[in-house]
N, C-alpha and C positions, 0 to 999 in steps of 0.2 A: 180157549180164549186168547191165550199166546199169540198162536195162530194169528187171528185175528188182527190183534194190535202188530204185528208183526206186516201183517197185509197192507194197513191202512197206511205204517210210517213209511212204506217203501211206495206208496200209490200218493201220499203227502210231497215226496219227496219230488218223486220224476215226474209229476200232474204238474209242480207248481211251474206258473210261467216265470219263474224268477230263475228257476233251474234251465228253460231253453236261453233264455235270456243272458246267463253268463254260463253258457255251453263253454265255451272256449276256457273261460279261466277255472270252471270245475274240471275239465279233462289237464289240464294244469295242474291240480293240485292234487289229484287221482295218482297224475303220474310224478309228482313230490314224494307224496305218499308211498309209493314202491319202489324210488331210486331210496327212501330214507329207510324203512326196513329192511331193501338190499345190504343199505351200507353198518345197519346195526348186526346183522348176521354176520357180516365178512369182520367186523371189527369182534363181534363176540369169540368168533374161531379165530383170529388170529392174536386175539388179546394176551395171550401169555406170550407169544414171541415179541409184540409190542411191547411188554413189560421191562422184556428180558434186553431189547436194545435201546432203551431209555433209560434203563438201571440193570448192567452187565451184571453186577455184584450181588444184585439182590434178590429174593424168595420174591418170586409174582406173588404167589398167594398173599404170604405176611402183608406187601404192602397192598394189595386191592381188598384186603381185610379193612386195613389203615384207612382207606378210600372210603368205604363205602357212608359212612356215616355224611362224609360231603356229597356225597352225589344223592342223597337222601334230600339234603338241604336244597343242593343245587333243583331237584325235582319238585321238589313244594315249591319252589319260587315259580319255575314253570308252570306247573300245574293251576296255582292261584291265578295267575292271568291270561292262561289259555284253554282252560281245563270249564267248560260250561257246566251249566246247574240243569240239568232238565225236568224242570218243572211247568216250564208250560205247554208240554204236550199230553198233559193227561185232563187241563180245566177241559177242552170239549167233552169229556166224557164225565164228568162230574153231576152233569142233569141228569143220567142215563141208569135204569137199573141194574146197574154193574158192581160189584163188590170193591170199595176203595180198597181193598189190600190187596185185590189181583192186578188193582193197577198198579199201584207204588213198587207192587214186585216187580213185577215188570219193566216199569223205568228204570228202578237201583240194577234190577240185572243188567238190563240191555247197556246203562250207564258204564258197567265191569268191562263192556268190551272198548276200550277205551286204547286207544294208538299209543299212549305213555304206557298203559299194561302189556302189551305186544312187545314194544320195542323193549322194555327191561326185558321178558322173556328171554325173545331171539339174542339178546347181548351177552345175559349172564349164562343160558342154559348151557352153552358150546362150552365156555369155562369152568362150570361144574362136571360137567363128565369127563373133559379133557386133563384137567387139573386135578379137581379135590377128590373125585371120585377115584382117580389113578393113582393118588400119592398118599389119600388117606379113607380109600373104602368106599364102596357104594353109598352104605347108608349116612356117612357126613355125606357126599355128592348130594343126594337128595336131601338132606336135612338141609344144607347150605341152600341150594334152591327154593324149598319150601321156604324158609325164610326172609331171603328177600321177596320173593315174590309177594307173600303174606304182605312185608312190609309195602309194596306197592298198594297193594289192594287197602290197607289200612290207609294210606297217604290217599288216595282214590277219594273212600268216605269222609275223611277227613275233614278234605279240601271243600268236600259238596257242605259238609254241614258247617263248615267254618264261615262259607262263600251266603248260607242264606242266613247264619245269624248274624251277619257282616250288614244286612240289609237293615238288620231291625236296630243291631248296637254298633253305630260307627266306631264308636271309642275300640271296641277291641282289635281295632288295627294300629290304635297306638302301644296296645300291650303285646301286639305281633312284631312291631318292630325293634319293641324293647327286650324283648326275650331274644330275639335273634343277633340282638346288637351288641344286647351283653355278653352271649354266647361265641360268638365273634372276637368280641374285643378279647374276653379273658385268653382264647385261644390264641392270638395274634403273639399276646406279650407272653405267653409258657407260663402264666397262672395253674391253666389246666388245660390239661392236652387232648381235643377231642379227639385226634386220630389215636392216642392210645386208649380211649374206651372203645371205640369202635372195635380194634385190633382183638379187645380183651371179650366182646361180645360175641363176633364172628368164631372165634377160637374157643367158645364157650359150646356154640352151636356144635360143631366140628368135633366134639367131644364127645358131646351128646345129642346128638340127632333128633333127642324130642323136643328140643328147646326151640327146632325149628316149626312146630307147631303156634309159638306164643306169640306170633304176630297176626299170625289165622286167626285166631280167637281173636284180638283185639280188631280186624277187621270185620269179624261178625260182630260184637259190639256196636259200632263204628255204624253198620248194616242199621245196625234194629234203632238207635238213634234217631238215623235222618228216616227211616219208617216211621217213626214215632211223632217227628216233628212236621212229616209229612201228612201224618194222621191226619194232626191236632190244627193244620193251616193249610187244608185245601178244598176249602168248603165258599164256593163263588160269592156269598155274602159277605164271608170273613177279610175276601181281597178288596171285594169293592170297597168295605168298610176302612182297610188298613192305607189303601187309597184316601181317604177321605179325612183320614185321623191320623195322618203322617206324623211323628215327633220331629220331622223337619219345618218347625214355624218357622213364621217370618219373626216369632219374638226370640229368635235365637242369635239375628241378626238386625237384632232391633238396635244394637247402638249403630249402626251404619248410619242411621238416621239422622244423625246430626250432622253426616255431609251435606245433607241435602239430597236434592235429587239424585246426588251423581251416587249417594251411599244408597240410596234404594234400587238403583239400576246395579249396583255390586253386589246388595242382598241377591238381588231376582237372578245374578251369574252365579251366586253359592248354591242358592236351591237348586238352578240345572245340574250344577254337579253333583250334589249329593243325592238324586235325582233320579238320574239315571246313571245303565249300567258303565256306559262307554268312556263318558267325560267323567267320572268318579274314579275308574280303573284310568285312567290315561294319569288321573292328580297322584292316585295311590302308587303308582308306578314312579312317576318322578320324587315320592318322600323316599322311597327305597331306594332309590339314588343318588341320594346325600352319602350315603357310605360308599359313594365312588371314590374318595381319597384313601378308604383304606386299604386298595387294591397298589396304591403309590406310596403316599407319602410314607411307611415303614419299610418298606424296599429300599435298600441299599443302593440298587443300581440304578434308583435314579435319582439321587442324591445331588448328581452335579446338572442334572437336566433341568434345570429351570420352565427351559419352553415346554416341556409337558404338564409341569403342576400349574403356566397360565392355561395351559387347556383342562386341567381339571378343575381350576376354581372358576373359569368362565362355565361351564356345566354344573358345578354346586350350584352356584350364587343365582344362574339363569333358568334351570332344568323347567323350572315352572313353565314359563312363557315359553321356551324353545319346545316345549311338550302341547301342550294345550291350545298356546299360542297362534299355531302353526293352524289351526283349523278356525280363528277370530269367528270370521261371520257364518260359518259352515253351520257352528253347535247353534247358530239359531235361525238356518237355514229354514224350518217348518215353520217358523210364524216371522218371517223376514218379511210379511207386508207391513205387518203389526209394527214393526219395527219402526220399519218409514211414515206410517200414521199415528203413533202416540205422541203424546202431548212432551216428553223430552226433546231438546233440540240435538243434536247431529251431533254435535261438538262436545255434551254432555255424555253420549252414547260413546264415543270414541275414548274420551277422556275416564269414564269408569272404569272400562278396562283397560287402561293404562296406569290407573292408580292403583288397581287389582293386582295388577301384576308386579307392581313398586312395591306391594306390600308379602308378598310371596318372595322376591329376590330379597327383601329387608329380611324378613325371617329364615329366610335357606342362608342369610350371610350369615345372622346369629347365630347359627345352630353351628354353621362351618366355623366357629370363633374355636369349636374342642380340638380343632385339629390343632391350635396352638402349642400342643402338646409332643408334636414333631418341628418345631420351632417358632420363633421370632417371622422368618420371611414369609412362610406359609400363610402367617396373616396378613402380610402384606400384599401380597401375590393375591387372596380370597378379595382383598379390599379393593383393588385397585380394578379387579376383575368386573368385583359386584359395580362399582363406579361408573364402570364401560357397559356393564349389561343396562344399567337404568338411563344410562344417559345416549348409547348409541344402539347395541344393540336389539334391544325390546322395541325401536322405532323401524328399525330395517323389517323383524319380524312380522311385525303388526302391518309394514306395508308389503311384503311376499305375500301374506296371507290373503291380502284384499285381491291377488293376481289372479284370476278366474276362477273363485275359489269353489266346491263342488257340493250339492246337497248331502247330508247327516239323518238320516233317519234313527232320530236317538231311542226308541223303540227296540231296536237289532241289539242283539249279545256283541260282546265286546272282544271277543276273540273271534281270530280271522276275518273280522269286518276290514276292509278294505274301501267302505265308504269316504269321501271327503278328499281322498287322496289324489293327486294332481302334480302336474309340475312345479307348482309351487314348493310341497312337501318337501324335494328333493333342492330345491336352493336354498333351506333354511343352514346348510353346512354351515353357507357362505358366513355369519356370523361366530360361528361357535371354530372354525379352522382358521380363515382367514383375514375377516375384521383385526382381532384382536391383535393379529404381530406386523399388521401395516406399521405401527411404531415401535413394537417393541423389538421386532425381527433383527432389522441395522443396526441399532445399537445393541443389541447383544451380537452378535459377530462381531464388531466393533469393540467387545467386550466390558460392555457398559449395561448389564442387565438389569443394574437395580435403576439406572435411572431409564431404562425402556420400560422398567415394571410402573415407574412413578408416574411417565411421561402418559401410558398408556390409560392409569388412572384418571392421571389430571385430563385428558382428553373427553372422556366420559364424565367427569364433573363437570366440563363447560358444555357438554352435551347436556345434561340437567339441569343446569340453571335459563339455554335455551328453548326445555323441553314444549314449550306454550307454543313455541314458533313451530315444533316439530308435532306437536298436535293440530295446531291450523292447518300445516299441509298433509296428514294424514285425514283431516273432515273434510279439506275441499275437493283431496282426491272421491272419497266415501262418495260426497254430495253429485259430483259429474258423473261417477258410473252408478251409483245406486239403480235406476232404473234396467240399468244392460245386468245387473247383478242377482235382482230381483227374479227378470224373465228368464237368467238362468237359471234358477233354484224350481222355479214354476215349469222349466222345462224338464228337467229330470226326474 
């Protein structure tokens, strides 16, 4: 039966006309693919001399012991947003006299061979035998190997069974972020030091060899879980139903409703998102990017760089719209006639999502208000930022976007879709590098950076209080190409 299913995904694969159709950028990615496991091999064998001339003084082992727990971390982040669910390659066989467990086996296997589990391999393996094995014995070498490997493989199911209960309870992405943030913070400030439980974990293995089994286990765990949840939610009535009886109401954004229509066109842009895969991962992507200042602002060495924390509070305060943004009419490229013939006017449709996204920079500034905590200017820098994002740059966006913007088929998994993307994509910099220090740039060489921080705010608050002018010419643009915009969505 293996066999089989083994036939069919390979005859799915190379059958489908979407595979001759981007020949060129699959032989592309084929050959990503083998320059990037070349370069995980050559870094794996050459990792202890890379250790050794980055830190002359120091035990590679000790500190890639120290490592390990971050590149753990570093990997879950990856994984979550690029790491797919496969689950719907078993519904056609669902109708079929087939045994569900020889199929979920099958998918959770096939799912193991997975390019993040290759590339740990090839990276670590060459330093287990070169290193731990030669300094401290075969059997730590293979214990240390088993170990993290295990640990992939656990982070693997993980991910998969985190990724579909993420579908039924949004909320647990708010206690993903808070468990990591707190995890973070305590580390930043030497609360508590995750590189020394790491150190003390690794070293523990290395002791005893068999401890390198305990994350095997927890990956068979892990295994019979997402078997289990697979079981119990892959039965073709159960989806239609969960279709149908979605916890995503409209009474969840029932107060929108007292904007008026412009709050029910905001409701019908939250449902897309929460919705599907791509535009919900694109939103979750950007909340995990609020902790982009703490990559700066506790760094010493950038202390006197001001011009870099306006580029990190223009991306807090903006991340939303400079993410989501950037694809305006795309995520509703599949019912863009509908668009042009309901009963809202043009101006309404423009306007909801621009007040969507006023309310997104409003809350990514509140949340940015903790950074307060590395100073007085840092709020001011986020404020005057946020000022510029609502009032100049979310209009420059919103009109890059409208620039031949490209059909979304929100259906597609959400990693390595490359739908929607266009030239446009690649001028959205323009605001987030170089809008912002048109004024603030000269006067700071000029050495006046708090009043280019003020000047630059106050620019984007008379950009806000103009903002109705800057939405008339974003509708009458809409209104004159709509139709050329339309037959391009209808053409793809």
């Amino acid at each position: 039966m293996v066999g089989t299913f083994f036939s069919h995904s390979w005859k799915q694969q190379f059958r489908s006309p979407i595979w001759a159709k981007n020949l060129i950028a699959n032989l592309f990615l084929g050959f990503a693919a083998i320059v990037l496991v070349g370069y995980a091999l050559l870094l794996g064998i050459f990792l202890n001399e890379i250790i050794l001339q980055l830190v002359p003084e120091g035990n590679p082992l000790d500190i890639l012991n120290g490592l390990i727990i971050y590149y753990l971390a570093f990997e879950f982040f990856i994984r979550f947003f690029l790491q797919n669910v496969p689950v719907m390659s078993i519904q056609p066989y669902l109708h079929l006299p087939i045994k569900k467990a020889k199929m979920i086996n099958y998918m959770l296997g096939k799912s193991a061979i997975s390019p993040f589990n290759i590339i740990g391999i090839l990276f670590f393996s060459p330093f287990a035998f070169r290193v731990v094995a030669d300094s401290q014995g075969s059997a730590a070498g293979w214990g240390w190997l088993v170990f993290i490997v295990g640990l992939a493989l656990t982070l693997h199911y993980l991910v998969l069974l985190f990724k579909k209960k993420l579908n039924d309870q949004p909320n647990l992405m708010f206690a993903f972020v808070i468990i990591f943030g707190t995890l973070g913070g305590l580390d930043i400030y030497s609360i508590i030091s995750l590189s020394s439980a790491s150190s003390a974990m690794m070293d523990a293995v290395i002791a005893q060899p068999i401890f390198g089994l305990v994350p095997v286990v927890l990956a068979v765990l892990f295994y019979f879980l997402n078997f289990n949840y697979l079981v119990n939610n892959t039965y073709p009535e159960e989806i239609s139903t969960k279709k149908k009886t979605s916890n995503i109401t409209g009474g969840q954004f029932a107060f929108l409703k007292r904007f008026g229509h412009k709050g029910e066109l905001m409701a019908a842009e939250l449902k897309l998102i929460m919705r599907h895969k791509r535009p919900r991962t694109t939103v979750l992507l950007g909340a995990l990017l609020l902790l982009y200042g703490l990559f700066f602002y506790p760094n010493p060495a950038y202390q006197e760089m001001d011009f870099i924390f306006v580029f990190v509070g223009v991306f807090i305060t903006g991340i939303f719209f400079l993410n989501y943004g950037q694809f305006l009419l795309s995520w509703d490229s599949g019912f863009f006639d509908f668009v042009l013939t309901r009963k809202s006017t043009f101006r309404e449709y423009i306007e909801a999502k621009y007040l969507l996204f006023l309310s997104a920079s409003t809350i990514a500034f509140v949340l940015s208000l903790a950074y307060g905590y590395f100073g007085w200017k840092i709020v001011l820098i986020n404020l005057c930022a946020y000022l510029f994002n609502i009032g100049i740059n979310v209009f420059v966006v919103m009109r890059i976007a409208m620039f031949g913007p490209k059909k979304i088929d929100l259906n597609k998994r959400a990693a390595f879709n490359y739908e929607g993307v266009g030239a446009a994509q690649f001028l959205i910099i323009i605001p987030i590098m170089i809008l912002p220090y048109v004024i603030y740039a000269p006067l700071a060489i000029a050495g006046n950076d708090v009043l280019g921080i003020v000047l630059t705010g106050g620019a984007g608050l008379i950009g806000f209080l103009l903002r109705n002018k800057s939405i008339d010419g974003l509708t009458n643009y809409f209104i004159k190409n709509r139709h050329k915009i339309a037959a391009g969505f209808r053409a793809q």
